[in-house]
N, C-alpha and C positions, 0 to 999 in steps of 0.2 A: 504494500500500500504506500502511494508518497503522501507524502506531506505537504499542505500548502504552505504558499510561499508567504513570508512576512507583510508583500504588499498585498495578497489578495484580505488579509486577516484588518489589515489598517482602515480604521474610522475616519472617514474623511469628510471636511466640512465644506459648501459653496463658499469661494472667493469674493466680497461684497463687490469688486469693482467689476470683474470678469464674468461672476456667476459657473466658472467652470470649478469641478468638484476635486479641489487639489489640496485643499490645507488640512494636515493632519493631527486629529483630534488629541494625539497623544503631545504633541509640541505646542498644542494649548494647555493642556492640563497642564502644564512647569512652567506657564506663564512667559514662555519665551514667544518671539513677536516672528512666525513662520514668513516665510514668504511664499507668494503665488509661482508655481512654476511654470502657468501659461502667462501672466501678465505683470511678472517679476516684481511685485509690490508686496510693501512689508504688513502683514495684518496684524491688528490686538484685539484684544474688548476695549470695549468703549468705558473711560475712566467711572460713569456713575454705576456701571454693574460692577465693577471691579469692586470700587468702594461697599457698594453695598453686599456683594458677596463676603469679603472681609472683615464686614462689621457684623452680618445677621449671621456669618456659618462659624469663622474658626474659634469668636469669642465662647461662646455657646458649647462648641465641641473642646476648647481647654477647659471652661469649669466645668462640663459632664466627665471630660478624663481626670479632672483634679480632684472630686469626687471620689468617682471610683477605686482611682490610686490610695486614695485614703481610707476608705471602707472596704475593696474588694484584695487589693492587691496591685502590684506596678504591672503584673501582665495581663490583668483583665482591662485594666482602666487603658495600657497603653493599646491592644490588640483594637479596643472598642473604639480609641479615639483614630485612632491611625485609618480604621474601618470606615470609620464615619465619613473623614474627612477624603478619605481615598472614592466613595461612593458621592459625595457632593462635589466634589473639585470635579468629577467625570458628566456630569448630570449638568454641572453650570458650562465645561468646557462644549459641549452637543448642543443648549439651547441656549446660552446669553448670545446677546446682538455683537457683530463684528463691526469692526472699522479699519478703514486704509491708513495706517500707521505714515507711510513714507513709501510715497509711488518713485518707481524707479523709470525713469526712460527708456526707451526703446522698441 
């Protein structure tokens, strides 16, 4: 049996200026600024998702891990927090709004 290939497995998001489906989901989620490889433009989120992703997810997910680390133990609390923020960071990277960071010519 083969294997697929690592591009067939990769999430990929529409390019806002291009609209063709090249930016991948995974180079959003670490908040690095991808580029389009049909219209060589650099993409982000747009600074008020950012903001608001940052303020309503990760505060909320340290004091549910800080929490837990104090009542359950350091591996439940870290497993739960890392969990959480692994399943939210994936879920904002697929649905928050893009933006063309820095259009390149050509």
């Amino acid at each position: 049996m083969t294997r697929p290939s690592l591009q067939a497995v990769t999430v990929k998001r529409p390019c806002p200026s291009c609209d063709s489906k090249t930016i991948p989901v995974m180079r959003l989620m670490l908040f690095r600024h991808p580029h389009c490889v049909a219209c060589r433009s650099r993409v982000g989120f747009t600074w008020a998702s950012e903001l608001v992703f940052h303020l309503l997810t990760n505060m909320p997910i340290a004091l549910i891990s800080l929490v837990l680390i104090l009542t359950e133990g350091f591996a439940v609390g870290a497993g739960v927090g890392f969990g959480l923020l692994c399943l939210l960071v994936f879920l904002f990277a697929r649905t928050a709004p893009l933006q063309v960071k820095a259009a390149r010519p050509g």
